[in-house]
Steps between C-alpha positions, in 0.01 A plus 500: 500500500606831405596761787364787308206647532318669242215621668415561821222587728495651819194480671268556247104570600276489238117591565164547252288723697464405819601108393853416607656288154825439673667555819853543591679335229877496486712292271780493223408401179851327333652597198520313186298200673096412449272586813202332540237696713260266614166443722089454522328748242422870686823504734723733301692362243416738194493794717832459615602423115418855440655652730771424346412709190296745674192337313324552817521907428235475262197354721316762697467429876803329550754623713839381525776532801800350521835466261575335223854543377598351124861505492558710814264784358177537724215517171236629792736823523299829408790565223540156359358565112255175420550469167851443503414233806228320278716456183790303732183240568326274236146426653300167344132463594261258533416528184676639205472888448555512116542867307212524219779509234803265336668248675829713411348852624404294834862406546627838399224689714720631776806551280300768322339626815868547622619666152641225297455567091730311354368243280797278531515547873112378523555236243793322725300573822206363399688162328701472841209566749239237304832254524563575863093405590482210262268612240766589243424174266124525517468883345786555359356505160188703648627763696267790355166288590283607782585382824192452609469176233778326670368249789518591852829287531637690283363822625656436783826434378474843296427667817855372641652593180395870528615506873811413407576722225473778699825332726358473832678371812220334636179279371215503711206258413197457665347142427645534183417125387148479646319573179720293314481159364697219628780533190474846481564548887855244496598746193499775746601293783817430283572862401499581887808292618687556203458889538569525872873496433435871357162615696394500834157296429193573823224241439146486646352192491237261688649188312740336751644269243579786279689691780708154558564452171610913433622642838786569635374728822133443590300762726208409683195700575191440698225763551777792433712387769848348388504134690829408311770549274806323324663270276275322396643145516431584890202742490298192285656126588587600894303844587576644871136585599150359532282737232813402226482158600136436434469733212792310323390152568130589431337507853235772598691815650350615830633720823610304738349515860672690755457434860711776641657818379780705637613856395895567560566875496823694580656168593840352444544145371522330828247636655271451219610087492453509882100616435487257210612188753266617756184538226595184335515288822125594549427333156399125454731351199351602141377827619586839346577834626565813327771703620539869375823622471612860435867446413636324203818391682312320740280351277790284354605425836175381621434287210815327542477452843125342475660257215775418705267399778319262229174745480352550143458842354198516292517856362706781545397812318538894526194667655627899449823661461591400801311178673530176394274194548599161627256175499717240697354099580560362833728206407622208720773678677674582829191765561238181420269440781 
């Protein structure tokens, strides 16, 4: 896995009215790898997508807090000019959003847009750009046809071809394959890995076998909170908390039952444990208790302290800037009673 990040968000809050969309959410995105964004339809996934572009600036009533940096440069900054931001991302819907024109004046679209005349220039780009998303061989002898005759595979493909020609850093896709048939989808499946060695690919998708067969990194929402992120040889074959485990391996997702909860303010990591020993000698085994914890320090401490001691941690998420919320199971233990 890659140490770089590409981009990165810092507690990002996104809300639609008075609806919070998603809450907290911090994580790196890896460069020049395929991230899977995963989870139950309604918990997130698209709107964090476009965040990425800024897509979200163009529904009213949402408002967005929080930072999302894209190669160190926060894109949420007042001065930060869009445009420029949205041409370094290539964005693939759900379905195909052809141009009413040519298959070549599709590719060429945001060449022009951006100033390019030259007929040799567009002829190249649009020869390398059809080659680069597979489609080369198929309308190669058509390219002034309408696009809109070409079948939604093939849309598709066209879409990726005109993101591309415009030389972006990043492709963003959101369910890019779910309209798709079967072929068509392993065609783009197929133009994925071989173009993350130059792109930094973001996928949303609700097909788990897709994000094992494509990812790299997988990110998993549930109900706008962020229950777990990672490679995602760990984050799908041996996830680290309950709502990741259930969701991969099919199982109904629910909160688990808490018998007790503490709240640890203004307290060093020692005293914090010493509550947490106390609480959790009250518990019968298999019980949970939520523990609220206001620094992030200690948070690491306490977790490895409780795993030390054999308890489970079912969840550990970010509640605000500053708490954080941890679910822990009474295990067999010294504490056991």
């Amino acid at each position: 896995m890659s140490s770089k990040t590409h981009i990165s968000v810092k507690n990002l809050n996104v809300n639609y009215g008075e609806q919070k969309i998603l809450n907290n959410i911090s994580l790196d995105i890896p460069d020049k790898k395929i991230t899977a964004i995963i989870g139950p339809s309604g918990c997130g996934k698209t709107t964090l997508l476009k965040s990425f572009n800024r897509l979200l600036d163009l529904q009213e009533g949402i408002r967005v807090e929080g930072q999302v940096f894209v190669d160190g440069e926060d894109i949420y900054h007042p001065k930060t000019e869009i445009t420029h931001l949205r041409k370094r991302m290539g964005l693939l819907s759900q379905r195909p959003q052809v141009l009413p024109m040519s298959i070549y004046d599709n590719v060429v679209y945001g060449l022009r847009v951006h100033g390019a005349k030259d007929k040799k220039i567009l002829d190249g780009a649009v020869e390398r750009y059809l080659k680069e998303a597979n489609l080369w061989s198929e309308v190669k002898d058509r390219l002034h046809a309408s696009a809109v005759k070409l079948s939604i595979g093939q849309q598709q493909r066209l879409c990726l071809a005109r993101g591309l020609a415009v030389e972006p850093e990043i492709i963003l896709g959101d369910e890019p394959t779910s309209a798709l048939d079967p072929l068509s989808a392993e065609l783009i499946e197929q133009r994925f890995l071989e173009l993350k060695d130059k792109y930094t690919i973001v996928l949303v998708t609700h097909i788990l076998r897709q994000a094992k067969r494509l990812a790299d990194y997988v990110v998993f929402l549930y109900l706008g909170d962020l229950i777990e992120h990672g490679p995602a040889e760990q984050v799908l074959n041996n996830p680290k908390y309950l709502k990741t485990q259930n969701y991969v391996s099919g199982k109904f997702i629910e909160e688990p039952a808490i018998e007790k909860e503490i709240v640890l303010k203004k307290l060093n990591s020692s005293e914090a444990q010493k509550q947490i020993k106390q609480a959790l000698e009250k518990l019968k085994v298999g019980q949970a208790m939520r523990v609220v914890v206001d620094d992030e320090k200690s948070v690491r401490q306490i977790t490895q302290f409780l795993e030390a001691d054999g308890h489970k941690i079912l969840e550990l998420k970010r509640l605000n800037l500053v708490d954080w919320d941890i679910i822990v199971q009474k295990s067999e233990g010294i504490y056991a009673i």
